[in-house]
C-alpha positions as CSV (number, residue, x, y, z in Angstrom):
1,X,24.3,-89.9,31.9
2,X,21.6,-87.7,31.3
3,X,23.2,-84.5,32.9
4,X,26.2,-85.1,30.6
5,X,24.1,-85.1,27.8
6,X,22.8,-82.0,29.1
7,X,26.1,-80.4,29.5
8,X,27.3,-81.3,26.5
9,X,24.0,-79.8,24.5
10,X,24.5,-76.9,26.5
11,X,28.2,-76.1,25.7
12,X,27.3,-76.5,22.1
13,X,24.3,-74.6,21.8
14,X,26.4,-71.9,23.3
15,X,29.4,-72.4,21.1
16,X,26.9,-72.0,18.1
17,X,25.0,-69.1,19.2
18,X,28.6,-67.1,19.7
19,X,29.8,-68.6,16.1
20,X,26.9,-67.4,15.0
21,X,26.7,-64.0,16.6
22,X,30.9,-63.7,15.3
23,X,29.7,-64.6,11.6
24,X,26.6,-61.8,11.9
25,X,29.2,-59.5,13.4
26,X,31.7,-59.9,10.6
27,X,29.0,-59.9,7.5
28,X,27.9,-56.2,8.7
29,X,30.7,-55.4,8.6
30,X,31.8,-56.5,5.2
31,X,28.5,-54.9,3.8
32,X,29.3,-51.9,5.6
33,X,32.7,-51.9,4.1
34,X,31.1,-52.9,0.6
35,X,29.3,-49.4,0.9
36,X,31.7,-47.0,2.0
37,X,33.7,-48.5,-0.9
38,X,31.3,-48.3,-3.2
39,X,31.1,-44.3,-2.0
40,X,34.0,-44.2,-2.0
41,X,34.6,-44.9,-5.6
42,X,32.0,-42.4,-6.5
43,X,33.5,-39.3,-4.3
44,X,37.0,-40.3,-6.1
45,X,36.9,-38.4,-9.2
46,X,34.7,-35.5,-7.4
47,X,37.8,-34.9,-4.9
48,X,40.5,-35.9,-6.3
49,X,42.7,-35.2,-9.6
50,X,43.8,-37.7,-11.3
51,X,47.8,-38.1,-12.0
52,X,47.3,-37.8,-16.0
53,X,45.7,-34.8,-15.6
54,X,47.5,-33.3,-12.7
55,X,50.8,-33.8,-15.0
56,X,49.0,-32.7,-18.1
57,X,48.2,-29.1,-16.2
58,X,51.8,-28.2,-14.5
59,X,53.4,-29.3,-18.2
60,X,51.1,-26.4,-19.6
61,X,52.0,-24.1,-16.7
62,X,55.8,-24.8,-17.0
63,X,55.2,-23.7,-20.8
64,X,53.5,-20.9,-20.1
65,X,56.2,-20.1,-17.5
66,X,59.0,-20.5,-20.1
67,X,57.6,-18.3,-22.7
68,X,57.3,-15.6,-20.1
69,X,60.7,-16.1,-18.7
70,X,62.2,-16.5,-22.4
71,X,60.6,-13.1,-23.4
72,X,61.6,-11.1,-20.3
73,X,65.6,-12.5,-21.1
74,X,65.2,-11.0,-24.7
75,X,63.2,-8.1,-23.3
76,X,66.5,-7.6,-20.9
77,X,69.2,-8.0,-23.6
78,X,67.2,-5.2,-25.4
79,X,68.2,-2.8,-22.7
């Protein structure tokens, strides 16, 4: 009776101590993630354009393009 007790202790301490490792495992990783997200978010606006501004800039270089093409068309009917 005694060595079933014993096998049964033993099965669970070692069932506990891999939950536990698992759960230890898993929350470094979620902190870790927590932090690259969190550099993440400040790298973003550093790298990357955002998709207001991005269409705010070609809009202004398609103007700019149009003038130019509009003045070479009445620079060509001149001729």
């Amino acid at each position: 009776m005694e060595i079933e007790i014993s096998i049964v202790n033993t099965f669970v301490l070692i069932c506990a101590s891999v939950f536990g490792w698992l759960i230890r495992t898993l929350w470094g990783a979620t902190r870790e993630l927590k932090d690259d997200l969190t550099k993440l978010k400040e790298e973003m606006p550093i790298k990357f354009v955002l998709k207001d501004d991005y269409k705010t800039d070609i809009r202004e270089i398609k103007d700019m393009l149009k003038s130019i093409f509009d003045r070479l068309d009445h620079k060509a009917d001149k001729e």
